[in-house]
Backbone as a chain_set.jsonl record, in Angstrom:
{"seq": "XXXXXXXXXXXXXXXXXXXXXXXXXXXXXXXXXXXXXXXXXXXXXXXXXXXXXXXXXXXXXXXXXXXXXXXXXXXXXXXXXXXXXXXXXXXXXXXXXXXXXXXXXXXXXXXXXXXXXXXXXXXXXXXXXXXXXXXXXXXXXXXXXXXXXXXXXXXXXXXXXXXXXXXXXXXXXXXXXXXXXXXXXXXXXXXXXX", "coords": {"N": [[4.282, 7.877, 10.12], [3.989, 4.723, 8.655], [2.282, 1.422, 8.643], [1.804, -1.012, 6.607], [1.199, -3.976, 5.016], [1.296, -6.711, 2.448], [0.179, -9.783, 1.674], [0.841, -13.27, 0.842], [-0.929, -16.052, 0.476], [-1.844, -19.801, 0.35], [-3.698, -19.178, -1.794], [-4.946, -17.111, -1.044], [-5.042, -13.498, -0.533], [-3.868, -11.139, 0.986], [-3.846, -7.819, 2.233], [-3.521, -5.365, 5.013], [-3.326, -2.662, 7.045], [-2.354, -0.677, 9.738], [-4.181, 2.387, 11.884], [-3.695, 5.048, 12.517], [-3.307, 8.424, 11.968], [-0.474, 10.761, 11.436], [1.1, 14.259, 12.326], [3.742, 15.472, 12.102], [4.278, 16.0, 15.58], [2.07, 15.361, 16.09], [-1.044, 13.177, 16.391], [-3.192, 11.385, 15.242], [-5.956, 9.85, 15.921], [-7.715, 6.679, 15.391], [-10.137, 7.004, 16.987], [-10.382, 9.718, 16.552], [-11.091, 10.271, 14.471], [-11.572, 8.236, 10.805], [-9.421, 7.252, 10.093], [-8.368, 5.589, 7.169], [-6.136, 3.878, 5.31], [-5.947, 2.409, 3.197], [-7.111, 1.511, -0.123], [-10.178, 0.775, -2.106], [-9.938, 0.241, -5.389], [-12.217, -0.126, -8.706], [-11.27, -2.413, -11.297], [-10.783, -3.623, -15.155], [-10.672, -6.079, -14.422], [-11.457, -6.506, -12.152], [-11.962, -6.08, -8.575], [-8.699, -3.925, -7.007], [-7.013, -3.143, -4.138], [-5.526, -0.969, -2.285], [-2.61, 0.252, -0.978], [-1.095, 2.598, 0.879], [2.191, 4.584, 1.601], [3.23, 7.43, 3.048], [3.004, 11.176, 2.622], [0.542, 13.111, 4.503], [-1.294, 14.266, 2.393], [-1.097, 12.298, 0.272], [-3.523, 10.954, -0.219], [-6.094, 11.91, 0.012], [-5.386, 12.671, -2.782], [-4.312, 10.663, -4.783], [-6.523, 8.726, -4.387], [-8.491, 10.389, -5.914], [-7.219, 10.787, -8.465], [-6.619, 8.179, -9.182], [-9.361, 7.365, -9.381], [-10.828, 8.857, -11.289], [-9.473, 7.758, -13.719], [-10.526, 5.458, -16.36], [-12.176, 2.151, -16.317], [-10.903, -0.086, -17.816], [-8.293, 2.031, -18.421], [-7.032, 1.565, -15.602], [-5.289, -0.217, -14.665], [-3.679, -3.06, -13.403], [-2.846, -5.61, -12.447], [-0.488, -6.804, -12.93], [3.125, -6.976, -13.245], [3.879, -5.126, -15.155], [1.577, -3.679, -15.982], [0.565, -2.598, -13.537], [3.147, -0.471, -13.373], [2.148, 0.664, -16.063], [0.023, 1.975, -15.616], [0.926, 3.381, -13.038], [2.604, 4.997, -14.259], [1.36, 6.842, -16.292], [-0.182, 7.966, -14.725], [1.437, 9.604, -13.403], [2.092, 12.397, -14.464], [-0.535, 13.36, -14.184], [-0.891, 13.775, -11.606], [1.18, 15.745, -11.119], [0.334, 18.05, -12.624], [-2.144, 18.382, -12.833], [-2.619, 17.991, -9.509], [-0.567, 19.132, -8.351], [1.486, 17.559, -7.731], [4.932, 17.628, -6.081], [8.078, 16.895, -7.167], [10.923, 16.277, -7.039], [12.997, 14.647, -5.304], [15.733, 14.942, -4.739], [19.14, 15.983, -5.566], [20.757, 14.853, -7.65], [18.888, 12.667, -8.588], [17.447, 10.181, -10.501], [15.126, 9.919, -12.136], [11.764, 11.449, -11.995], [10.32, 12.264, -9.147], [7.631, 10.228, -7.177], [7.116, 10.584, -5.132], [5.977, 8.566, -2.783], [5.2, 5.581, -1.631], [4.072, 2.168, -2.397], [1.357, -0.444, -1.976], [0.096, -3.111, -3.639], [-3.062, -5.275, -3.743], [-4.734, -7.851, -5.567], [-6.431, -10.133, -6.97], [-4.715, -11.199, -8.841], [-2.59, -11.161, -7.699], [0.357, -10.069, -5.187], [1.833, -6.74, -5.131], [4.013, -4.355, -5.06], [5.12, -0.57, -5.261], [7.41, 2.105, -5.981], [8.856, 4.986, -5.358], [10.502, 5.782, -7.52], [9.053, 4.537, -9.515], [9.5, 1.706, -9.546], [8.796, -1.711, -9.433], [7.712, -3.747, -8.163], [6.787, -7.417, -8.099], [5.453, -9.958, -5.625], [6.21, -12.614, -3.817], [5.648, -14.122, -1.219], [5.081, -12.279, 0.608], [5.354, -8.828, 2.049], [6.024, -5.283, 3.177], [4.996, -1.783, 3.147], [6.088, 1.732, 4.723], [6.792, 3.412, 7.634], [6.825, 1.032, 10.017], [7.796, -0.939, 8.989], [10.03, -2.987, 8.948], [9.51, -3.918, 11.34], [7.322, -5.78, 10.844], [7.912, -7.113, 8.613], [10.084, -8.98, 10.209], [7.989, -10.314, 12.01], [6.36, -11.123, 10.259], [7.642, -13.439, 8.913], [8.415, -14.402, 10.984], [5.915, -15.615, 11.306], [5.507, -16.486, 9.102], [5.917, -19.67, 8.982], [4.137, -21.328, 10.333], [1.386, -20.209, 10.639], [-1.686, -20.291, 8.83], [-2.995, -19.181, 7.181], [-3.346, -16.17, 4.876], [-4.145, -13.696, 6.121], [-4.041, -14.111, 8.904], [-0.832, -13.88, 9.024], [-0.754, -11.539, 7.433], [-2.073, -9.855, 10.378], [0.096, -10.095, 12.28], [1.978, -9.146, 11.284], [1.712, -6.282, 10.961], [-0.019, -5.755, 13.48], [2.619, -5.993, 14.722], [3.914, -3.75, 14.089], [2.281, -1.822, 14.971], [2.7, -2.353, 17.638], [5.592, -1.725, 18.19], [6.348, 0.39, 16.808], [6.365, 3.923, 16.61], [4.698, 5.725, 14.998], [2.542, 4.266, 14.382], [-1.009, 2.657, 15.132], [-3.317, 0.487, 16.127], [-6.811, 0.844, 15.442], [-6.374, -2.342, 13.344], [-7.046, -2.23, 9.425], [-8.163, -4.796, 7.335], [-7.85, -7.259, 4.455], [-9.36, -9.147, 2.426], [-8.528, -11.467, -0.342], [-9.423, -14.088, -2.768], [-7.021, -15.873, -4.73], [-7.141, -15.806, -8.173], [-7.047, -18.456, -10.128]], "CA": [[4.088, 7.177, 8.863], [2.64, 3.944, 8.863], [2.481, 0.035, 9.142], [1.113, -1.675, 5.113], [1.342, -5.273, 4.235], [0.488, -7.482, 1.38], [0.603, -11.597, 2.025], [-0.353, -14.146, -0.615], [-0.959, -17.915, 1.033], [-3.29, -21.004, 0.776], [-4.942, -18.986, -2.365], [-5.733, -15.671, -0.852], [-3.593, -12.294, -0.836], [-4.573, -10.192, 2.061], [-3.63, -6.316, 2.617], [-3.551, -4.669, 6.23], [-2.688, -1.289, 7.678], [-2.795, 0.315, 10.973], [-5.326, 3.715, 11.274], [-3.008, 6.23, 12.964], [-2.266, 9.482, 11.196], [0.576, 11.694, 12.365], [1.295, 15.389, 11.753], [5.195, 15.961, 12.914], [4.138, 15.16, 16.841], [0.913, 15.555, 16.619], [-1.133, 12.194, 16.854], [-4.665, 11.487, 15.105], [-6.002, 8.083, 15.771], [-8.966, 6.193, 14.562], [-11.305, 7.622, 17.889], [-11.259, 11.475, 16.441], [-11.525, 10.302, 12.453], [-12.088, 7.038, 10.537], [-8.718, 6.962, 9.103], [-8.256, 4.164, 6.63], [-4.603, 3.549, 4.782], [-6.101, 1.332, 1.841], [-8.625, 2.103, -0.437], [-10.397, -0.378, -3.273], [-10.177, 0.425, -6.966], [-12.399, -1.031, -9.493], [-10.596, -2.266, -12.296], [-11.462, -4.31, -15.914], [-10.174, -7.349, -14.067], [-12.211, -6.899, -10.516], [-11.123, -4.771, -7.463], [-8.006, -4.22, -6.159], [-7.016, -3.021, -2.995], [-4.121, 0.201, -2.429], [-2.156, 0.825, 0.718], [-0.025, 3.832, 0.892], [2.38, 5.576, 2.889], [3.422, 8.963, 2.526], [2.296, 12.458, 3.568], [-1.459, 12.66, 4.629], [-1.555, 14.51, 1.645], [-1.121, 11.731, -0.765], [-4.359, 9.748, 0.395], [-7.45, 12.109, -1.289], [-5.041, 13.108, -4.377], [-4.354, 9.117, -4.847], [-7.761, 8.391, -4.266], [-9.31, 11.145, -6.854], [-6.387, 10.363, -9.522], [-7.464, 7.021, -9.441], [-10.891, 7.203, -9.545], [-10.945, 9.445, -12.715], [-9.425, 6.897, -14.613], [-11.599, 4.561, -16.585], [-11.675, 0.833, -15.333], [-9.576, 0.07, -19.253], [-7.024, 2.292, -17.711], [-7.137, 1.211, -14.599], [-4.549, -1.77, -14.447], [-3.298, -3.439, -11.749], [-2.912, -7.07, -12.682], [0.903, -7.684, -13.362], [4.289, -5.623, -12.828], [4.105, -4.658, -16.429], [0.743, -3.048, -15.734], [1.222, -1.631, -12.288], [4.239, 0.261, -14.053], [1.81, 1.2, -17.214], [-1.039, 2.858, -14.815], [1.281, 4.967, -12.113], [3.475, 6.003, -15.198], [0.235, 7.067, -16.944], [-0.833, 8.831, -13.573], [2.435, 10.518, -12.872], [1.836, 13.774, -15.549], [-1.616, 13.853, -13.555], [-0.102, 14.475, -10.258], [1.749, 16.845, -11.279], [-0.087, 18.76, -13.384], [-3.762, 18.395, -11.964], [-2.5, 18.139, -8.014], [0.839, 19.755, -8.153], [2.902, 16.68, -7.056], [6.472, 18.354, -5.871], [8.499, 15.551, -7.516], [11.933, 17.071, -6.713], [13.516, 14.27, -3.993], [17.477, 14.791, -4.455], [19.492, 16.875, -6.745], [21.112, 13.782, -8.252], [17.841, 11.698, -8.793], [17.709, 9.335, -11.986], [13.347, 10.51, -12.464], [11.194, 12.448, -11.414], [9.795, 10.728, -7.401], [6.033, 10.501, -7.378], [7.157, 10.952, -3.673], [5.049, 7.536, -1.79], [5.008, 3.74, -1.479], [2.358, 1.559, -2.143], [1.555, -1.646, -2.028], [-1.845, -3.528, -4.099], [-3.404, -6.899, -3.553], [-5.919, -8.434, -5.974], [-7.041, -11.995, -7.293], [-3.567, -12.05, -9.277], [-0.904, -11.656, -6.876], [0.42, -9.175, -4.804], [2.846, -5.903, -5.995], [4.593, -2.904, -4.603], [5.549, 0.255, -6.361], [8.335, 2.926, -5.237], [8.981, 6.507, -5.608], [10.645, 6.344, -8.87], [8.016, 3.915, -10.715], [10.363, 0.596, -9.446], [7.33, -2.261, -9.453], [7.91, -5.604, -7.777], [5.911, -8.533, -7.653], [6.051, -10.309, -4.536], [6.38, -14.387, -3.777], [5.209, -14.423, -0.26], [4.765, -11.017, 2.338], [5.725, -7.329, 1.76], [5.501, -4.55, 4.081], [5.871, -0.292, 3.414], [5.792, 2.367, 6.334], [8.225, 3.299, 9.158], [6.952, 0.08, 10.877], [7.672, -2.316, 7.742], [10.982, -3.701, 9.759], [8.864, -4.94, 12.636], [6.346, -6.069, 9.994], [8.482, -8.102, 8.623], [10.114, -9.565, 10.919], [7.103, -10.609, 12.436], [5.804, -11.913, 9.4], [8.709, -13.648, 8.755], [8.47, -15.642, 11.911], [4.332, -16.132, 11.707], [4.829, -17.711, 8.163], [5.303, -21.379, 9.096], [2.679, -21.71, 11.367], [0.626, -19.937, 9.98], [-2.576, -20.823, 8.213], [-3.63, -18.151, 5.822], [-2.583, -14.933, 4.882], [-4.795, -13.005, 6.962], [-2.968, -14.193, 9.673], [0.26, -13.125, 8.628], [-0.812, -9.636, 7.939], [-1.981, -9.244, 11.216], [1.113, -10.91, 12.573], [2.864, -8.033, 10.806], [1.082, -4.967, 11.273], [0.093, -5.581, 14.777], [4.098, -5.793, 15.485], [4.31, -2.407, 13.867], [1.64, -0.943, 15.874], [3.699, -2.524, 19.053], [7.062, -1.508, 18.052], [6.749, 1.965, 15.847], [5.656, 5.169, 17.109], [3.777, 6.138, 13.828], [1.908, 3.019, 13.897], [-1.322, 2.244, 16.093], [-4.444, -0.02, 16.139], [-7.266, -0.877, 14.908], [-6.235, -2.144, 11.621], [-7.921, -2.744, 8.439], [-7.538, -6.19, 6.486], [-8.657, -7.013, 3.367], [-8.386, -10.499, 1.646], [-9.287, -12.033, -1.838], [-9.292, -15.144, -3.192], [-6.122, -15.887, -5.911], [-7.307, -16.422, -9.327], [-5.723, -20.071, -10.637]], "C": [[3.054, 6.083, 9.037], [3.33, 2.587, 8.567], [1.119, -0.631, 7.916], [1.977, -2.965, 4.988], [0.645, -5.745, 3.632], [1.158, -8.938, 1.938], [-0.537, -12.174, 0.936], [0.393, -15.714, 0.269], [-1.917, -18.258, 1.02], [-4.475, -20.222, -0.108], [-5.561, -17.717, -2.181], [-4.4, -14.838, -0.862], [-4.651, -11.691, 0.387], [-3.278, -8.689, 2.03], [-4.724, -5.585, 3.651], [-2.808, -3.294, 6.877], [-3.007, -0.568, 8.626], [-3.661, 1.881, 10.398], [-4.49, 4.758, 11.631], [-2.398, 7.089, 12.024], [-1.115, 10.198, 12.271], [0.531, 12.905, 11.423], [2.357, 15.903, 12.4], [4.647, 15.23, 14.047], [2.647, 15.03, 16.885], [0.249, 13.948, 15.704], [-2.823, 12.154, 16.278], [-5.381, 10.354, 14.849], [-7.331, 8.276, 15.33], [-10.335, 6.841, 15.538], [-11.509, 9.096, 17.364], [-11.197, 11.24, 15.221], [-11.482, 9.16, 12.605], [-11.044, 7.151, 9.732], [-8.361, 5.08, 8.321], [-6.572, 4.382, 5.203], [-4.785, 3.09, 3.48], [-7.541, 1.793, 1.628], [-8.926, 1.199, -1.179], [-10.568, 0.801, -4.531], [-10.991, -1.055, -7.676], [-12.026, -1.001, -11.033], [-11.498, -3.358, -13.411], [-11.302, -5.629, -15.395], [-10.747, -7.664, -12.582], [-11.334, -5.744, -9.867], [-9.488, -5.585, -6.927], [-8.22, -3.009, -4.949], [-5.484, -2.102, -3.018], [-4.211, 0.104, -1.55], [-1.193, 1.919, 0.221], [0.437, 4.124, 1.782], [3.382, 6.519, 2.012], [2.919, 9.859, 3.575], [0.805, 11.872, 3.331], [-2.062, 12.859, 3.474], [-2.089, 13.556, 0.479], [-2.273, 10.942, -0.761], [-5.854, 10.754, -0.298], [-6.476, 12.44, -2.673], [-4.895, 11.4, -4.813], [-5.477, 8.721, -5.426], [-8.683, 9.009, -5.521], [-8.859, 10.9, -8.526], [-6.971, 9.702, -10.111], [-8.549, 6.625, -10.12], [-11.466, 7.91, -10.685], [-10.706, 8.873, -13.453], [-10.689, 5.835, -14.659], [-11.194, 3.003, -15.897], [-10.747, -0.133, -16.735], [-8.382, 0.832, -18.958], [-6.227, 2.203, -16.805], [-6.655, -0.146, -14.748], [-3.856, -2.269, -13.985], [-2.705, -5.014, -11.984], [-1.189, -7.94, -13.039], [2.137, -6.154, -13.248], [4.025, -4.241, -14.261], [2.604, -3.334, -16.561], [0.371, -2.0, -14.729], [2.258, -0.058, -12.658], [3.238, 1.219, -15.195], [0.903, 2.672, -16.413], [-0.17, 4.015, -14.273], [2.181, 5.617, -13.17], [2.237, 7.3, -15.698], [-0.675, 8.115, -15.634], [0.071, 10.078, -13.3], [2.41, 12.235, -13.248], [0.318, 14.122, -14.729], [-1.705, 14.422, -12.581], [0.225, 15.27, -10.299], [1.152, 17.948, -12.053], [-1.666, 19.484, -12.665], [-3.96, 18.569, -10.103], [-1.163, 18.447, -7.497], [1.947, 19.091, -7.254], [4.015, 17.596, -7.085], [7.324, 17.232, -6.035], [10.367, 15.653, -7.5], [12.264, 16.124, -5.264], [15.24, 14.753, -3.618], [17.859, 15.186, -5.572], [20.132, 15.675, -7.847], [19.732, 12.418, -8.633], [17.547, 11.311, -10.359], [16.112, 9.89, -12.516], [12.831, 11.386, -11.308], [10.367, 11.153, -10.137], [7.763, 11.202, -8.017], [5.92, 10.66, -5.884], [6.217, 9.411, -2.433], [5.392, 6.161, -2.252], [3.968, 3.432, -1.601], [2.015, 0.047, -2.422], [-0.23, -2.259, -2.595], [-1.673, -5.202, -3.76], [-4.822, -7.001, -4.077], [-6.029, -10.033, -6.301], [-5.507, -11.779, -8.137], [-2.288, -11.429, -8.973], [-0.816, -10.136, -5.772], [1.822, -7.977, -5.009], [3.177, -4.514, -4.681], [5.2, -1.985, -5.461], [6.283, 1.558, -5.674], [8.094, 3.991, -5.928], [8.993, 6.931, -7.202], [9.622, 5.136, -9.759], [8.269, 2.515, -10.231], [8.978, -0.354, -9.186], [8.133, -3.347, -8.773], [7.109, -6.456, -7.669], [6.211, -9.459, -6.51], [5.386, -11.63, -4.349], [5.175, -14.667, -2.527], [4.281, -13.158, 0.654], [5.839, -10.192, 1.706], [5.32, -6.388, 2.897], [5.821, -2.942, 3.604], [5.58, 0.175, 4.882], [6.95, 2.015, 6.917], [8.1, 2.037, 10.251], [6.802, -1.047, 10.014], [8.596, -3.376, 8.32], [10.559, -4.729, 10.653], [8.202, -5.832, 12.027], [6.602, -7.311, 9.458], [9.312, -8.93, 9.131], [9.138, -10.535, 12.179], [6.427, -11.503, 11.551], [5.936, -12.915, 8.605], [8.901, -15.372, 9.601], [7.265, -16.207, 12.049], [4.313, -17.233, 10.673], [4.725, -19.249, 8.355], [4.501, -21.989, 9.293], [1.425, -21.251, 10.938], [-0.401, -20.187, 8.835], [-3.159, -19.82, 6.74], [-3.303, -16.603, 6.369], [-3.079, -13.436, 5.723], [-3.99, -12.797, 8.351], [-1.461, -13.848, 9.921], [0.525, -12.293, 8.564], [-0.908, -9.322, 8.98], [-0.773, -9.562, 12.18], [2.22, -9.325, 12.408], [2.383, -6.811, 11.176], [0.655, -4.707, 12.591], [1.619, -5.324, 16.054], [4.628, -4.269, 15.31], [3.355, -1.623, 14.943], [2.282, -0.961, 17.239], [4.806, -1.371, 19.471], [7.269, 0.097, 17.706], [5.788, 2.452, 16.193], [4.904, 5.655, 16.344], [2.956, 5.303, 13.294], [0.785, 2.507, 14.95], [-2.823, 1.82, 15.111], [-5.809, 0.897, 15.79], [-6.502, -0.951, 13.411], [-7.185, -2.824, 10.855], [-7.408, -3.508, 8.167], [-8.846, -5.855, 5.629], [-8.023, -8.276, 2.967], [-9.321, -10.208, 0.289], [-8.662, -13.086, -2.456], [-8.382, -15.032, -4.401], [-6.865, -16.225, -7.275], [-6.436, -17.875, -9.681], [-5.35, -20.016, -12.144]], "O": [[1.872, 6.18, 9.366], [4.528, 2.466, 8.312], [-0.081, -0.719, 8.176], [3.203, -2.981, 4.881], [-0.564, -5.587, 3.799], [2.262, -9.13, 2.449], [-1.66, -11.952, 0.486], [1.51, -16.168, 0.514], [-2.91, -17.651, 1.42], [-5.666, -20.262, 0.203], [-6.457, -17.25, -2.883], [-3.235, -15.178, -1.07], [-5.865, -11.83, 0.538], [-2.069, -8.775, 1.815], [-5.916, -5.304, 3.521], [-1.594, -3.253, 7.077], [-3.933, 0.231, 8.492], [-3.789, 2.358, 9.27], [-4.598, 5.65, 10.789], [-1.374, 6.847, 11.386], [-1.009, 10.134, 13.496], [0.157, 12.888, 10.25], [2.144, 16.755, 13.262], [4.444, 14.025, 13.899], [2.129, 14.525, 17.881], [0.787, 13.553, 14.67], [-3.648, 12.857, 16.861], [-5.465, 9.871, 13.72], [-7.958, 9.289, 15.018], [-11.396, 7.132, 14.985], [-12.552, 9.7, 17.615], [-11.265, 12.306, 14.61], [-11.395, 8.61, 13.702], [-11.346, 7.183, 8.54], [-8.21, 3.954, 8.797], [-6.472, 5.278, 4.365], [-3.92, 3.298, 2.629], [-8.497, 2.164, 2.309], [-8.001, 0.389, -1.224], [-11.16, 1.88, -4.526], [-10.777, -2.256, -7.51], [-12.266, -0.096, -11.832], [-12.537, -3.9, -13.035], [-11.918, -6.464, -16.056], [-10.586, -8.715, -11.963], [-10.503, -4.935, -10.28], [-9.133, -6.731, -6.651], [-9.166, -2.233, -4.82], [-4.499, -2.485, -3.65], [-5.25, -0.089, -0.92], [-0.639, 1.895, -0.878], [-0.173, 4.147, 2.851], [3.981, 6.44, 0.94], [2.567, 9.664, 4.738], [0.209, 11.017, 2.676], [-3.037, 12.189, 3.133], [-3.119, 13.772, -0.159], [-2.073, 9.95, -1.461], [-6.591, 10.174, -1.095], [-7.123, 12.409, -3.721], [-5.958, 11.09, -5.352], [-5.6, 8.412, -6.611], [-9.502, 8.282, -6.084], [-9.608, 10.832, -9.5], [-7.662, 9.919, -11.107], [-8.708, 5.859, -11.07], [-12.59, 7.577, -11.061], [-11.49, 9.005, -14.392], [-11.466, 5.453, -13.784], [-10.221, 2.752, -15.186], [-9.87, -0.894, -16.326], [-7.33, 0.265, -19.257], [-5.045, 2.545, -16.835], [-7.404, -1.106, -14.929], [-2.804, -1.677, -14.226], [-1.802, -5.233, -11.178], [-0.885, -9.109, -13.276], [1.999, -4.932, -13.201], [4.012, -3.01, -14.252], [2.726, -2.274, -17.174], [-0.02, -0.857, -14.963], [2.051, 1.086, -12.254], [3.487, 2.423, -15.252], [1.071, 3.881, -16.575], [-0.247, 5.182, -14.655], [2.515, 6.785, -12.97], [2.361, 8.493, -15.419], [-1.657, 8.826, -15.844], [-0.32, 11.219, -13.052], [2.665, 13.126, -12.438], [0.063, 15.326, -14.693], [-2.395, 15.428, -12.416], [-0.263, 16.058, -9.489], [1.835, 18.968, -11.96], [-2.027, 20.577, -12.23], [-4.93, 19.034, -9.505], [-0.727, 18.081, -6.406], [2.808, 19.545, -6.5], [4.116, 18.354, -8.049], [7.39, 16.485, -5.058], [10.926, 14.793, -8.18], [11.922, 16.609, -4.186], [15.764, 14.857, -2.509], [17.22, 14.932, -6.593], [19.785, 15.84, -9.016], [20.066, 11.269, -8.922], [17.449, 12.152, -11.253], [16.205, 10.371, -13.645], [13.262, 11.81, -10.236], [10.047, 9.965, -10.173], [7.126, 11.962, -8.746], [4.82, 10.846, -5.363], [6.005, 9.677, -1.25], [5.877, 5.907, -3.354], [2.964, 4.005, -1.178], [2.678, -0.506, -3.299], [-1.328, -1.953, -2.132], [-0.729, -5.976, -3.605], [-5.827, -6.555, -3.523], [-5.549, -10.921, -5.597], [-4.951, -12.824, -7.8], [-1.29, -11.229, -9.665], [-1.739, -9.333, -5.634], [2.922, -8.529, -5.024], [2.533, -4.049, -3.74], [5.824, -2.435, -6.421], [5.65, 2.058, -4.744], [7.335, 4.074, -6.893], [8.303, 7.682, -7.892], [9.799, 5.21, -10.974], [7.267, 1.823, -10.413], [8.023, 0.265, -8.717], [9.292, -3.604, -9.098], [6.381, -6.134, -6.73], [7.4, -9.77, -6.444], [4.205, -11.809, -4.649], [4.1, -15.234, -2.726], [3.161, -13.216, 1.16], [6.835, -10.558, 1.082], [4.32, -6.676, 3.554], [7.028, -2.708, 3.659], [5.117, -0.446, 5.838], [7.733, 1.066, 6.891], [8.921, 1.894, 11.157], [5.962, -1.937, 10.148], [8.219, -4.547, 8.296], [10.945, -5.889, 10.794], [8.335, -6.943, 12.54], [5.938, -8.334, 9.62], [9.4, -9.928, 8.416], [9.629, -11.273, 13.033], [5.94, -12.554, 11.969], [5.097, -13.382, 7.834], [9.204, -16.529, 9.31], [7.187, -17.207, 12.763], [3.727, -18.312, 10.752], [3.771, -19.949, 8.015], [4.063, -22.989, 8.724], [0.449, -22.0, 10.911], [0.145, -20.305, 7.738], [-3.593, -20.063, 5.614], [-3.117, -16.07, 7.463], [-2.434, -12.394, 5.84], [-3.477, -11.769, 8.792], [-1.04, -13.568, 11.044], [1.503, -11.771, 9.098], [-0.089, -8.452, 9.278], [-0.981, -8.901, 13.198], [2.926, -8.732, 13.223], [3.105, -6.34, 12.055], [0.846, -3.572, 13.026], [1.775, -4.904, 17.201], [5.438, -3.686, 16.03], [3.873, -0.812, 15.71], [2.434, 0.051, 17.924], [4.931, -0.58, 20.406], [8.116, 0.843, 18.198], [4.648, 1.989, 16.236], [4.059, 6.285, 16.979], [2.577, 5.338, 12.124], [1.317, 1.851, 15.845], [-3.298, 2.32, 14.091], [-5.504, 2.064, 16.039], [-6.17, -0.053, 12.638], [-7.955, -3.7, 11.249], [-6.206, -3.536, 8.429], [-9.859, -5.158, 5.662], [-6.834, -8.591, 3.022], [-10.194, -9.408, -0.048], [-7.454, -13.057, -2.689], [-8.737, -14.19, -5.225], [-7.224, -17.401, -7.205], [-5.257, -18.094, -9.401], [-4.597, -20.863, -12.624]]}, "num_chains": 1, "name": "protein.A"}
């Protein structure tokens, strides 16, 4: 899987994610591809910034989804918006890239199957399987090495100077700690709107 955080301090929001893909055992680091975890969208409000985890799969269908929408549909900027967009995507997935949205015979919606976490100039958000949005205060982490992530990020915040720091604080503990999680990682900051 993988090792995604968002941190908002001192004015900036940063989003970081280890490069390592996996395929069951098999192992495909950043030396035989240029994998990257987070991609930028440009929206009517400026870029944000996506992390994902999921199958490998979900990373060009994501990416193409996305990028078909206009930058008016394209909205990112608050839970309420976050929620409007991947709802508004979900019928695309499935239709246009044959999302398999089928997690558990008892499931309340249909899954869009991935995690994901954005960071732009107004704030930073996460968004779950079934649509669930959160806005987040401080530090967030998805991926099988989110545990370490946060706990790591957890113990960097005091000391810590800016949110840059924090991410890597977090994501470098996942690359430590979790087997589906290895170096280099990407960061990405941006200044908070006031």
């Amino acid at each position: 899987m993988t090792t995604i955080v968002v941190v908002k301090k001192a004015g900036v929001v940063a989003i970081a994610a280890d490069t390592l893909v996996t395929f069951g055992d098999t192992r495909l680091s950043h030396r035989f591809e240029a994998n990257s975890k987070i991609f930028k969208v440009d929206t009517a409000a400026g870029p944000s910034y996506v992390g994902l985890a999921g199958t490998v799969a979900h990373f060009p269908v994501l990416r193409k989804a996305m990028g078909s929408m206009s930058k008016a549909q394209l909205r990112l900027n608050s839970k309420a918006e976050v929620f409007e967009t991947f709802t508004q995507l979900h019928p695309v997935l499935k239709e246009s890239f044959f999302l398999q949205t089928k997690e558990d015979e008892n499931d309340p919606y249909e899954s869009s199957q991935f995690s994901v976490v954005i960071a732009n100039a107004s704030g930073i958000y996460g968004l779950y399987s079934y649509r669930e949005v959160f806005e987040f205060k401080e530090f967030w982490g998805i991926g099988s090495g989110r545990s370490f992530a946060l706990g790591a990020m957890h113990a960097a915040w005091p000391a810590a100077r800016t949110a840059r720091e924090v991410a890597m604080a977090g994501v470098n503990a996942g690359c430590e700690f979790d087997k589906n999680s290895a170096t280099p990682v990407d960061v990405f900051t941006i200044k908070l709107k006031k």
